[in-house]
N, CA, C and O atoms as a MOPAC input file, in Angstrom:
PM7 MOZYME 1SCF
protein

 N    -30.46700 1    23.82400 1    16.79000 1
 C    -30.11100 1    23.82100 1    15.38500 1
 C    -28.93700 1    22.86000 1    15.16900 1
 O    -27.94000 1    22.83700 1    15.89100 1
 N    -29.12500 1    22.15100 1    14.21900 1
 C    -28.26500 1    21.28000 1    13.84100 1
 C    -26.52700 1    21.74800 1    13.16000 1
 O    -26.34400 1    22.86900 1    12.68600 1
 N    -25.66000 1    20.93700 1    13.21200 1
 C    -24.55000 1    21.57500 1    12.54900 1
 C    -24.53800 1    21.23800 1    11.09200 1
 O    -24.41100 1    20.04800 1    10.80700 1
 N    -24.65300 1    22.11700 1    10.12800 1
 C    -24.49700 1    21.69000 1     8.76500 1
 C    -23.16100 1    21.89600 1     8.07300 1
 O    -22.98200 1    21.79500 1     6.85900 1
 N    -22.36200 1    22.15900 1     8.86500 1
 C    -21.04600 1    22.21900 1     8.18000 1
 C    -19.62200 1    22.38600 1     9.53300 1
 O    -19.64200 1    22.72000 1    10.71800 1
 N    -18.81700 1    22.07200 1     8.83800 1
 C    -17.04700 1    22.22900 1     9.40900 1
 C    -16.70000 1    22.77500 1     8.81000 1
 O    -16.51800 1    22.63100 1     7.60100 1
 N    -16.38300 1    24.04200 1     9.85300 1
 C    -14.80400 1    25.39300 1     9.43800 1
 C    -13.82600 1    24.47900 1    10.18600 1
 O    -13.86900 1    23.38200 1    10.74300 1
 N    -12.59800 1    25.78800 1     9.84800 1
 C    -11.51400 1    25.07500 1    10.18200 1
 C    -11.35300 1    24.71800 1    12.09200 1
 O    -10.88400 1    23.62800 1    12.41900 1
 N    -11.68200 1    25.49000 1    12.92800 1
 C    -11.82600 1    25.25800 1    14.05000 1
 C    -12.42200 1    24.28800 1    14.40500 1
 O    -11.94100 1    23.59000 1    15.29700 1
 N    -13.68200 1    23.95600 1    13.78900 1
 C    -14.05100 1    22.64500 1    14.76100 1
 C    -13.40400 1    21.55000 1    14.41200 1
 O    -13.22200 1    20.58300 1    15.15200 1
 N    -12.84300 1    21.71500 1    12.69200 1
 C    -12.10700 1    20.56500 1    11.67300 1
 C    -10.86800 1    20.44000 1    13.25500 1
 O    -11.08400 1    19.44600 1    13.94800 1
 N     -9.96100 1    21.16800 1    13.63500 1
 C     -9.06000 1    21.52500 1    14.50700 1
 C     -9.67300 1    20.31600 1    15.83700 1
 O     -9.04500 1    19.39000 1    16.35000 1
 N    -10.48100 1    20.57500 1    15.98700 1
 C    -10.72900 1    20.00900 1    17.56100 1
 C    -11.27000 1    18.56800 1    17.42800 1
 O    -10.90000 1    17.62200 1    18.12300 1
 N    -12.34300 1    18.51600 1    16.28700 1
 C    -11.90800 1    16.78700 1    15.67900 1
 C    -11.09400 1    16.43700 1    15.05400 1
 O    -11.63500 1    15.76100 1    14.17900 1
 N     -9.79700 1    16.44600 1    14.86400 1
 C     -8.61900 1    15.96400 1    14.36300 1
 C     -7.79300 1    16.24100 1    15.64100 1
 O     -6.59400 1    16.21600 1    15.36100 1
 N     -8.04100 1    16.51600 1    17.04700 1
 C     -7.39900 1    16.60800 1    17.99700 1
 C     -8.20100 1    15.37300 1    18.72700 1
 O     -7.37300 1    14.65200 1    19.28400 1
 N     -9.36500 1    14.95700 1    18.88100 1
 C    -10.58800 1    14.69900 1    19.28500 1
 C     -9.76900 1    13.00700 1    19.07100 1
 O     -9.22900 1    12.11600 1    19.72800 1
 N    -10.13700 1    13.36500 1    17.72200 1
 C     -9.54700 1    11.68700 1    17.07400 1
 C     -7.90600 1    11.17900 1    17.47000 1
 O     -7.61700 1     9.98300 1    17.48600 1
 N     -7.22100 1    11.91500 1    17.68100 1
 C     -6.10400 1    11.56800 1    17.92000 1
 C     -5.86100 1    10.99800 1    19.19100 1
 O     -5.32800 1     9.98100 1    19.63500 1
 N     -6.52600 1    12.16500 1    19.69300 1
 C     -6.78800 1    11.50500 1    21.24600 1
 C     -7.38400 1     9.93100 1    21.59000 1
 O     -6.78500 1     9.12900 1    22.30600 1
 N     -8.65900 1     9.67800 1    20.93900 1
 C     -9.14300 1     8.45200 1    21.07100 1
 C     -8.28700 1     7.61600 1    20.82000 1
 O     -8.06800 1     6.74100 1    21.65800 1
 N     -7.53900 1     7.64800 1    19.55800 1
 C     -6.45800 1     6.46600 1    18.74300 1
 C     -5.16700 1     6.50000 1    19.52700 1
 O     -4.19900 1     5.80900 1    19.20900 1
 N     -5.17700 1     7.30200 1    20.53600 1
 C     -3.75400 1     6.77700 1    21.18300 1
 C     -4.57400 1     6.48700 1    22.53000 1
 O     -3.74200 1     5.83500 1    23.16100 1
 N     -5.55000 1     6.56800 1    23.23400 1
 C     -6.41700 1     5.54500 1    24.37400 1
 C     -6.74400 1     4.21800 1    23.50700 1
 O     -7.55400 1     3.39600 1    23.93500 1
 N     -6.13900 1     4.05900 1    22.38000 1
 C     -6.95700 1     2.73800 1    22.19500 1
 C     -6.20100 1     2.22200 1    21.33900 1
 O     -6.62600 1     1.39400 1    20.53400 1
 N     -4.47300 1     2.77600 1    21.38100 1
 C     -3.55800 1     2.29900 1    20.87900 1
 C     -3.38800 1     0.97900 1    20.78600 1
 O     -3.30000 1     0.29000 1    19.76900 1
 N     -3.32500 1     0.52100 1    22.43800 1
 C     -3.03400 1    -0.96200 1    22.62300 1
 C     -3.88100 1    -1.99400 1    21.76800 1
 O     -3.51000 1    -2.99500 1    21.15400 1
 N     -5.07900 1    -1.45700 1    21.91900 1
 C     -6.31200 1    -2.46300 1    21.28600 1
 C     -6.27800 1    -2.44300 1    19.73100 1
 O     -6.53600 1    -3.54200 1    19.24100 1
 N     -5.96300 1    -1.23400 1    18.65400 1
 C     -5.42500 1    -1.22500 1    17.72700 1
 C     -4.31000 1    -2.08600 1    17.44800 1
 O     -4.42500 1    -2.66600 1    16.36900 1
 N     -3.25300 1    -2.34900 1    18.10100 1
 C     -1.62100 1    -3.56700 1    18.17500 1
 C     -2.45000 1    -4.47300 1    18.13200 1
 O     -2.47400 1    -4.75300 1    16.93300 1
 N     -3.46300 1    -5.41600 1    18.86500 1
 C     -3.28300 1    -6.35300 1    19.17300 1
 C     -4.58700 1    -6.91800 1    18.26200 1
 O     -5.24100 1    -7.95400 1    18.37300 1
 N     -4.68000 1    -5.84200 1    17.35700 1
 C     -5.96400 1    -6.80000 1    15.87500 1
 C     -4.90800 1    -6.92300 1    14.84800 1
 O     -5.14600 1    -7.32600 1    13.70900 1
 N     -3.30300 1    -6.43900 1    15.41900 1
 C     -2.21400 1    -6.84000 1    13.72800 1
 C     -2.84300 1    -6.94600 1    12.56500 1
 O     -3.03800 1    -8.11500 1    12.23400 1
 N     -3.33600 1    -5.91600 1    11.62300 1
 C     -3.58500 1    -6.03700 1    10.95500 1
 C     -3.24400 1    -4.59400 1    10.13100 1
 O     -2.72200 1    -3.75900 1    10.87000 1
 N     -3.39900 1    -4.25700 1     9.05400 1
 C     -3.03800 1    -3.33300 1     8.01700 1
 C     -2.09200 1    -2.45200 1     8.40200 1
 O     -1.90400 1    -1.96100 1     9.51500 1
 N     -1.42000 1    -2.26700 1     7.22500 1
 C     -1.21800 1    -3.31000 1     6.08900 1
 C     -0.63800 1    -4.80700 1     6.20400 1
 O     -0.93900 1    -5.77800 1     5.51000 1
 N      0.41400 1    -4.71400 1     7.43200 1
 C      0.60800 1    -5.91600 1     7.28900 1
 C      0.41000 1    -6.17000 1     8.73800 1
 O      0.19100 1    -5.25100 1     9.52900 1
 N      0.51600 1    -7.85800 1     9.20800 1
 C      0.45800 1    -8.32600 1    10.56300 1
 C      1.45400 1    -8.11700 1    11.11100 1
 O      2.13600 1    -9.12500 1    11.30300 1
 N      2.14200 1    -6.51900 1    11.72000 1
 C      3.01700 1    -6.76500 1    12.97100 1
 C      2.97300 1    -6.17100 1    13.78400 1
 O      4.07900 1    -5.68000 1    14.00900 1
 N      1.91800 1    -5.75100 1    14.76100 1
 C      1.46400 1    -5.57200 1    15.94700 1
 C      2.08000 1    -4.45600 1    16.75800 1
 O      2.56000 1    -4.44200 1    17.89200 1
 N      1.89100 1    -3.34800 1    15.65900 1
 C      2.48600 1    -1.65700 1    16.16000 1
 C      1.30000 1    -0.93400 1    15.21300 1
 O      1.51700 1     0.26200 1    15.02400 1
 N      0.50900 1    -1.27900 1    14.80700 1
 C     -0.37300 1    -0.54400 1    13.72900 1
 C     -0.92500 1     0.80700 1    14.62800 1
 O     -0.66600 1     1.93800 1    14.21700 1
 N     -1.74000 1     0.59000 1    15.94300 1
 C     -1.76600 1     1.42800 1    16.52000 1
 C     -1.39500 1     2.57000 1    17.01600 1
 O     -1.93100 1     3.64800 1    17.27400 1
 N      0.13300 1     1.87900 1    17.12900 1
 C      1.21700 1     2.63700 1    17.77600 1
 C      1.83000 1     3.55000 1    16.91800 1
 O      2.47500 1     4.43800 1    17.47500 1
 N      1.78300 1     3.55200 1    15.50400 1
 C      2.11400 1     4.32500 1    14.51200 1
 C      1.47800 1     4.62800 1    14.13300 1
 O      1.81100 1     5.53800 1    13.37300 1
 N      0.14400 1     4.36700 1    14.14400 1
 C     -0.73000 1     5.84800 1    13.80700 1
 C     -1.04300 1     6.88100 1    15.01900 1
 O     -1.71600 1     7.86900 1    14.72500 1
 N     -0.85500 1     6.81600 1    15.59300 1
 C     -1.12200 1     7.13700 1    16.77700 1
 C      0.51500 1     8.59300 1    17.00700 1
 O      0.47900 1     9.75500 1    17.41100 1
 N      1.57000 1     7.81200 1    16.56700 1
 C      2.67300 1     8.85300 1    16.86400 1
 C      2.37000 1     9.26200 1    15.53200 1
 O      3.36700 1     9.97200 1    15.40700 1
 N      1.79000 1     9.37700 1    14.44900 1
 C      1.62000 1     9.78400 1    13.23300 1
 C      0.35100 1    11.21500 1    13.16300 1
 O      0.39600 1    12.20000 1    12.42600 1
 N     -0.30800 1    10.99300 1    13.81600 1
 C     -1.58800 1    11.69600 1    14.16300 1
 C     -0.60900 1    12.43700 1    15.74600 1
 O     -1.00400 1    13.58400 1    15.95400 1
 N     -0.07100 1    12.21400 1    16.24800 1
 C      0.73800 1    13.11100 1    17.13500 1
 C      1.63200 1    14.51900 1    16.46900 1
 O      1.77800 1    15.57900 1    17.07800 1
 N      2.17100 1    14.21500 1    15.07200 1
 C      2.70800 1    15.17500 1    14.50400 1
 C      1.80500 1    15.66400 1    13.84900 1
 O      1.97400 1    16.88200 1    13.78400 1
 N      0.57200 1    15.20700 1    13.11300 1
 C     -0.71000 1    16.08400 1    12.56900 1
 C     -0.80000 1    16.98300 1    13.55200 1
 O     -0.66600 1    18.16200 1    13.22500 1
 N     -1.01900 1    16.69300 1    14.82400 1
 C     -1.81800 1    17.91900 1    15.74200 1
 C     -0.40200 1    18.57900 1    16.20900 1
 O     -0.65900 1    19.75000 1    16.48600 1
 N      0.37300 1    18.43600 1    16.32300 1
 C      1.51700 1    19.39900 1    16.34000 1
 C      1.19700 1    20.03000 1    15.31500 1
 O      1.23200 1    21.23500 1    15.56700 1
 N      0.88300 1    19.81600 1    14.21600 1
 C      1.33300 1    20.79900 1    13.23500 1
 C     -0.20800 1    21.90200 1    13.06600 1
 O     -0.47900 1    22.79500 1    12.26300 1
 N     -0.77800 1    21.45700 1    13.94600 1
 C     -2.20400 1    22.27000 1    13.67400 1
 C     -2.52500 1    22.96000 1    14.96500 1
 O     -3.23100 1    23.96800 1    14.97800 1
 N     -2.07800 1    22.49700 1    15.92200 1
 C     -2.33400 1    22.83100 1    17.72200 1
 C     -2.36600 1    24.45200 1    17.96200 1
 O     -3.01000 1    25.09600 1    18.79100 1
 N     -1.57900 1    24.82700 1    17.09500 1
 C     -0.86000 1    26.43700 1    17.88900 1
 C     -1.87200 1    27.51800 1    16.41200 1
 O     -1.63600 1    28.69400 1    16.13500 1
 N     -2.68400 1    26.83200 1    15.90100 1
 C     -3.19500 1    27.94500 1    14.83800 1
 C     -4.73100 1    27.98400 1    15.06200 1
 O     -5.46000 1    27.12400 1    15.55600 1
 N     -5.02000 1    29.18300 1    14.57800 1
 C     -6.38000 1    29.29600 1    14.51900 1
 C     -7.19100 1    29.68700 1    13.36400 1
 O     -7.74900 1    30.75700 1    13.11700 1
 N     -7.13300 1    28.56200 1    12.69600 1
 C     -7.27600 1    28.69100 1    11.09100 1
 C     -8.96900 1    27.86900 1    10.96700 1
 O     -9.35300 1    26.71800 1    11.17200 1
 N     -9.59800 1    29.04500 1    10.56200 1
 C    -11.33100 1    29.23300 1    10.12000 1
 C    -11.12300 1    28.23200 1     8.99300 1
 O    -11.91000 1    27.28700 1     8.94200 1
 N     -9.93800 1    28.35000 1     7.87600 1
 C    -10.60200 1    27.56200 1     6.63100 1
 C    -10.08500 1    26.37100 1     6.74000 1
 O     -8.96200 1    26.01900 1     7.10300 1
 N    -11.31500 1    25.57200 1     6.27700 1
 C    -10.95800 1    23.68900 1     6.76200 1
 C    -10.35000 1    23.45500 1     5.73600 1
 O     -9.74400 1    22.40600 1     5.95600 1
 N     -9.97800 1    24.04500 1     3.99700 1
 C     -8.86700 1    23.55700 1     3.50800 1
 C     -7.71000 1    23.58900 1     3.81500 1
 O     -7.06600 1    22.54100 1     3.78500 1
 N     -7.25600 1    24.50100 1     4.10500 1
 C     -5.78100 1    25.38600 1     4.88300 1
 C     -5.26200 1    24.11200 1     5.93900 1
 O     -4.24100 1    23.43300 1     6.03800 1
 N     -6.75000 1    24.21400 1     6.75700 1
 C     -6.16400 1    23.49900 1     8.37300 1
 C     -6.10000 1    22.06600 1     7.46900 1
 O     -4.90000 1    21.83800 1     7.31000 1
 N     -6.53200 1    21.49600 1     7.11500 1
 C     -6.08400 1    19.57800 1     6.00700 1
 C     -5.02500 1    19.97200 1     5.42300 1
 O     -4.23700 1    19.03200 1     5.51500 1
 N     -4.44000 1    20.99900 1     4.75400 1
 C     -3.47400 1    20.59300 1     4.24600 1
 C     -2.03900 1    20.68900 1     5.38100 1
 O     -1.06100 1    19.94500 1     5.44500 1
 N     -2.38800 1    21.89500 1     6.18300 1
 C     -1.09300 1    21.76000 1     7.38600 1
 C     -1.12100 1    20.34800 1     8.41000 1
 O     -0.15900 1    19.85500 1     9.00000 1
 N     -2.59500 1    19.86600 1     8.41000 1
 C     -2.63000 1    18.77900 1     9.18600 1
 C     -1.95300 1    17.24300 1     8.23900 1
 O     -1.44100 1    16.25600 1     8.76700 1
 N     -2.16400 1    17.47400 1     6.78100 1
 C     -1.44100 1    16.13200 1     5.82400 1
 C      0.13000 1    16.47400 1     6.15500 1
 O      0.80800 1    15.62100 1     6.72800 1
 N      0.62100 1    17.57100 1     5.83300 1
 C      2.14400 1    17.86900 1     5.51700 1
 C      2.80000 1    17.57400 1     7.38500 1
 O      3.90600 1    17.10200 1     7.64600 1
 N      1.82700 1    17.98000 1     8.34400 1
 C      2.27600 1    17.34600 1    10.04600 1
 C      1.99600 1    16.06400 1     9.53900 1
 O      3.11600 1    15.58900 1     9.34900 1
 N      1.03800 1    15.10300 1     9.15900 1
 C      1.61700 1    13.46600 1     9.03700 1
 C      2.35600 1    13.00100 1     8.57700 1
 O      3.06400 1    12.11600 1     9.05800 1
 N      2.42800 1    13.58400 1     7.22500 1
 C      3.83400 1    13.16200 1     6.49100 1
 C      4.68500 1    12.96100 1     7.16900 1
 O      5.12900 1    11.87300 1     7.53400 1
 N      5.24500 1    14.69100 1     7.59600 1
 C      6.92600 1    14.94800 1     8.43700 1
 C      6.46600 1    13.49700 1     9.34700 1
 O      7.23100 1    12.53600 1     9.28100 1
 N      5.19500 1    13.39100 1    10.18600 1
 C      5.74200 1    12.54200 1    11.45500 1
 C      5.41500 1    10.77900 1    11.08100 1
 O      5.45200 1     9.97600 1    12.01300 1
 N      5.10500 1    10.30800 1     9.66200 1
 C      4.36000 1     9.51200 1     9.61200 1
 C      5.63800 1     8.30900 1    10.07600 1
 O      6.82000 1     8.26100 1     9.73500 1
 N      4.93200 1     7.51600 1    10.87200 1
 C      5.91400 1     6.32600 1    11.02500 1
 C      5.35500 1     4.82000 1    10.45000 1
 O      4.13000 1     4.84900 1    10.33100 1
 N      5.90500 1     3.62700 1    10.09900 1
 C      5.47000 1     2.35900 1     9.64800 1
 C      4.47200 1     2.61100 1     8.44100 1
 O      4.27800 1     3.70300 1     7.90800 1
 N      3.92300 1     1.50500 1     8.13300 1
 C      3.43700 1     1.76400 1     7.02100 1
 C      1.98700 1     2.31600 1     7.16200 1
 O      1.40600 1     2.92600 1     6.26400 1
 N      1.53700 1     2.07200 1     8.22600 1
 C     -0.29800 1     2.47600 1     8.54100 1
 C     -0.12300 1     3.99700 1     8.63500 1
 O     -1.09500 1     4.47900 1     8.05200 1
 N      0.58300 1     4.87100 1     9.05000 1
 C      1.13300 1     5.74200 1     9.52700 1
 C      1.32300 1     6.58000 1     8.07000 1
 O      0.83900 1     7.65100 1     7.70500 1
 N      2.20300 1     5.66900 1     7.41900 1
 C      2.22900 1     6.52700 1     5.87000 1
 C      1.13100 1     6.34600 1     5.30300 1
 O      0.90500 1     7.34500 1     4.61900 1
 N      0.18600 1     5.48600 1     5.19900 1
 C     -1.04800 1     5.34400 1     5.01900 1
 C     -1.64000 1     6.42300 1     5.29100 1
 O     -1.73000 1     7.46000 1     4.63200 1
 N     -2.17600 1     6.06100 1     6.60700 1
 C     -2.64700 1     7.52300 1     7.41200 1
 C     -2.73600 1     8.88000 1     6.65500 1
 O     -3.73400 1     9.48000 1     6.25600 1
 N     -1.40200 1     9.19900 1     6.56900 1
 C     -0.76800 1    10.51800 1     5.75800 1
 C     -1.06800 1    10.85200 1     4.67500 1
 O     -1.08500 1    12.02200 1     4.29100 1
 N     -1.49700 1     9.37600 1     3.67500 1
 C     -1.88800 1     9.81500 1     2.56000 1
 C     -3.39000 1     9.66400 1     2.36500 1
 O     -3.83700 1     9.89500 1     1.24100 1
 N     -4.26700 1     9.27500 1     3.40800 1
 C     -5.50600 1     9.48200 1     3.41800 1
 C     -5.70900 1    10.97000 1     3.97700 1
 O     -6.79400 1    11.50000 1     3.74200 1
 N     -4.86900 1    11.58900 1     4.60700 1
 C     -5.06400 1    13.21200 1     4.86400 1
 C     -4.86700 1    13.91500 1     3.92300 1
 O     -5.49600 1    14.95500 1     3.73100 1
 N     -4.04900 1    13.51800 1     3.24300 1
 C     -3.54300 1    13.86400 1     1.59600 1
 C     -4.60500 1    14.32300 1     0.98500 1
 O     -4.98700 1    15.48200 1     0.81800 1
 N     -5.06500 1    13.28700 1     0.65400 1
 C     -6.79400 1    13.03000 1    -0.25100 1
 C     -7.61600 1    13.88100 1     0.14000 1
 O     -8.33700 1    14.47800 1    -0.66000 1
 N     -7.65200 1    14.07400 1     1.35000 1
 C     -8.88700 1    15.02700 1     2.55100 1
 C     -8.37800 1    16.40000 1     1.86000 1
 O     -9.16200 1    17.14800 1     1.27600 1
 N     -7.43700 1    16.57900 1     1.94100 1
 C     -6.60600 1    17.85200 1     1.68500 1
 C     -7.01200 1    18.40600 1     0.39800 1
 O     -7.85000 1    19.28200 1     0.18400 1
 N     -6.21100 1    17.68900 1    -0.51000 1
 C     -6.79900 1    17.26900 1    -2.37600 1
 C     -8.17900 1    17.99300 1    -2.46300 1
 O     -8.42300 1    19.11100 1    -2.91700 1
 N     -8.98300 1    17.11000 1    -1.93700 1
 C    -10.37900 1    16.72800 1    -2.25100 1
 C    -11.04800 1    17.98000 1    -1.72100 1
 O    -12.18900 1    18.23800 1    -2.10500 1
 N    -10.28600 1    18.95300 1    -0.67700 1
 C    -11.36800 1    20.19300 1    -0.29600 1
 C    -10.52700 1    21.41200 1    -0.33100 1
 O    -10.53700 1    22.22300 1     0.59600 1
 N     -9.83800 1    21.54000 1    -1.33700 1
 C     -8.45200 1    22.64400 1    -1.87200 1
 C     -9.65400 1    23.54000 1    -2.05700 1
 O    -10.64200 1    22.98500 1    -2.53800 1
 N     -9.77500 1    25.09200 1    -1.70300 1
 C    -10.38200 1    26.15200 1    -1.51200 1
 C    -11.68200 1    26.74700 1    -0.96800 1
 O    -12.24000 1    27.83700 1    -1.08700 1
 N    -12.05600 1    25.13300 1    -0.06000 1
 C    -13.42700 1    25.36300 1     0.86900 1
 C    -13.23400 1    25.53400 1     2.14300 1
 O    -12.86900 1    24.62800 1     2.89200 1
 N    -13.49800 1    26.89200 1     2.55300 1
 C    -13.61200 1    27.15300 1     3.65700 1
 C    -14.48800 1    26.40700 1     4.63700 1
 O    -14.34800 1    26.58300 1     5.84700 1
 N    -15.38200 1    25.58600 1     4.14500 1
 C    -16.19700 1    24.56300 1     5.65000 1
 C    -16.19000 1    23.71700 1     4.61700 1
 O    -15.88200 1    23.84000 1     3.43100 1
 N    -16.69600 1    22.58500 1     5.46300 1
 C    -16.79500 1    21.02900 1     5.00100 1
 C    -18.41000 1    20.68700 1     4.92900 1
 O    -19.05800 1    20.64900 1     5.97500 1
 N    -19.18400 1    20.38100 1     3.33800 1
 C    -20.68600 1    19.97000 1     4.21600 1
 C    -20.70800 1    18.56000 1     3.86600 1
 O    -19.65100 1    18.00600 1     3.56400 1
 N    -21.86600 1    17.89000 1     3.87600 1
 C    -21.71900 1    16.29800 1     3.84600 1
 C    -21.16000 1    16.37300 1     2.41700 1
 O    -20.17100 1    15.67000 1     2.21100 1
 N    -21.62300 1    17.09800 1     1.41100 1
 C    -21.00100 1    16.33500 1    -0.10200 1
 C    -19.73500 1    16.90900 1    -0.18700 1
 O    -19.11300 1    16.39800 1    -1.11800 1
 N    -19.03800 1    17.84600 1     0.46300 1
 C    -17.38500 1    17.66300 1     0.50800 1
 C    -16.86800 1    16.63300 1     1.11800 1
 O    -15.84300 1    16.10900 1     0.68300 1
 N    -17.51300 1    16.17100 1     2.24900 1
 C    -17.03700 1    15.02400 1     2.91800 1
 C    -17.32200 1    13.71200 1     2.42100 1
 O    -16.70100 1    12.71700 1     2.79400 1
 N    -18.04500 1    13.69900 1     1.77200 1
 C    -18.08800 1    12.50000 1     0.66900 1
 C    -16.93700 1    12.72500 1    -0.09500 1
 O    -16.04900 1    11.98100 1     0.32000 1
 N    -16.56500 1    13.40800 1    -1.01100 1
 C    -15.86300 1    13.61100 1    -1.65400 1
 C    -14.09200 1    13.24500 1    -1.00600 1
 O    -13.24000 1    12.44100 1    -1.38500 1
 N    -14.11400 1    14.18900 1     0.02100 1
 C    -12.81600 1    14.22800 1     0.25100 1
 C    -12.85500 1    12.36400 1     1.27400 1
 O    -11.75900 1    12.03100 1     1.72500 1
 N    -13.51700 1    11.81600 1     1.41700 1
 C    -13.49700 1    10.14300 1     1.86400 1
 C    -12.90600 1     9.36600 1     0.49000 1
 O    -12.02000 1     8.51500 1     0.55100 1
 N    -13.42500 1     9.72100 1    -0.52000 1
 C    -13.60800 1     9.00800 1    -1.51000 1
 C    -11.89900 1     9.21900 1    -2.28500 1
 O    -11.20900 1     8.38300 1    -2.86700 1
 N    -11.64300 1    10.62900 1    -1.99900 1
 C    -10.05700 1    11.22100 1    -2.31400 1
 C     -9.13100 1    10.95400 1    -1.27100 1
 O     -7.97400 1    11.36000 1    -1.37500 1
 N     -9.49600 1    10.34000 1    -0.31500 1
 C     -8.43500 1     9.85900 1     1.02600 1
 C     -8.56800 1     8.16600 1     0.37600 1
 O     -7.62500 1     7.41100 1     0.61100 1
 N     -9.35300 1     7.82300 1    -0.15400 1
 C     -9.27500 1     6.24500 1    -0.03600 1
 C     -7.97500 1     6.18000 1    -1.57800 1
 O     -6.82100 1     5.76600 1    -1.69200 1
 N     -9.14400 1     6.94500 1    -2.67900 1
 C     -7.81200 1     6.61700 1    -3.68800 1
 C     -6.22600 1     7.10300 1    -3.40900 1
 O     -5.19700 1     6.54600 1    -3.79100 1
 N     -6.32000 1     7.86900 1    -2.91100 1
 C     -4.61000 1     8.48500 1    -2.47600 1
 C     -4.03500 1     7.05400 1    -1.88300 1
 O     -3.26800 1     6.19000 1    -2.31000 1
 N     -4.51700 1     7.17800 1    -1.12600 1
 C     -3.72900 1     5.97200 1     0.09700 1
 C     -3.67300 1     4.83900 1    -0.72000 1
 O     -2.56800 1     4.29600 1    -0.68700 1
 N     -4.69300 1     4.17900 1    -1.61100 1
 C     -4.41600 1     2.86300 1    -2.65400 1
 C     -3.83800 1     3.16800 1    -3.23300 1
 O     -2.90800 1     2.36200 1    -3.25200 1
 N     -3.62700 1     4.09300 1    -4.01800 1
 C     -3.32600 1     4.04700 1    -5.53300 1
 C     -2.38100 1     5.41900 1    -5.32600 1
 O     -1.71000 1     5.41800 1    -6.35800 1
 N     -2.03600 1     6.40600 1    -4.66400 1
 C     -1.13400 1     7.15900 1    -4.07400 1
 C     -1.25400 1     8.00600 1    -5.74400 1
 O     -0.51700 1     7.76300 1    -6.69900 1
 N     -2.07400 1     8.73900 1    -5.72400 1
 C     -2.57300 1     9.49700 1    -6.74600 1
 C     -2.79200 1    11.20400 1    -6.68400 1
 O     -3.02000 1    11.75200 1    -5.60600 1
 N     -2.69900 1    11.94300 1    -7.91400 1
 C     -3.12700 1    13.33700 1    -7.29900 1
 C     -4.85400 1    13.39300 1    -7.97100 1
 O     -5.58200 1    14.35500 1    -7.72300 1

């Protein structure tokens, strides 16, 4: 059987999942310098940025995937560093925003909350 949705636990272990990858692939992230601007730490700050997300989510065991986005935006914030980093933070923002009182995630929340991570982070909007 297929998975048709994200509670907060598995939301938990891919947002640990991902963090993990983006700091194995830190270096290779630095060295495309690019967004927002060209100076060759982009990696490296999202990476310690997504380090304080999962601090802030690591030690809970929270079923609802709104709950766990919004403790996981307010851990990027506190840790967000450079500007990709505050970026970052405010595309969790949006995620957060965009799925305020749903306990799982199905594809059309996740459309949604993509679409509320992109405007946050441009246009830094509620």
């Amino acid at each position: 059987m297929s998975q048709q949705s994200i509670d907060g636990l598995l939301l938990k272990e891919m947002v640990i999942a991902g963090a993990n990858l983006l700091e194995q692939n830190r270096e290779a992230i630095d060295a495309l310098n690019v967004f927002p601007v060209p100076d060759g730490d982009t990696g490296t700050t999202m990476s310690l940025t997504m380090k304080s997300t999962v601090k802030e989510i690591a030690a809970v065991d929270e079923h609802d995937a709104s709950k766990l986005l919004s403790m996981a935006a307010r851990g990027a914030l506190k840790g967000a560093r450079g500007n990709s980093g505050v970026i970052l933070s405010q595309i969790l923002r949006g995620f957060a925003k965009a799925s305020e009182g749903a306990e799982n995630i199905d594809a059309t929340l996740l459309r949604d909350m993509l679409l509320k991570g992109s405007e946050t982070a441009y246009l830094n909007i509620d």
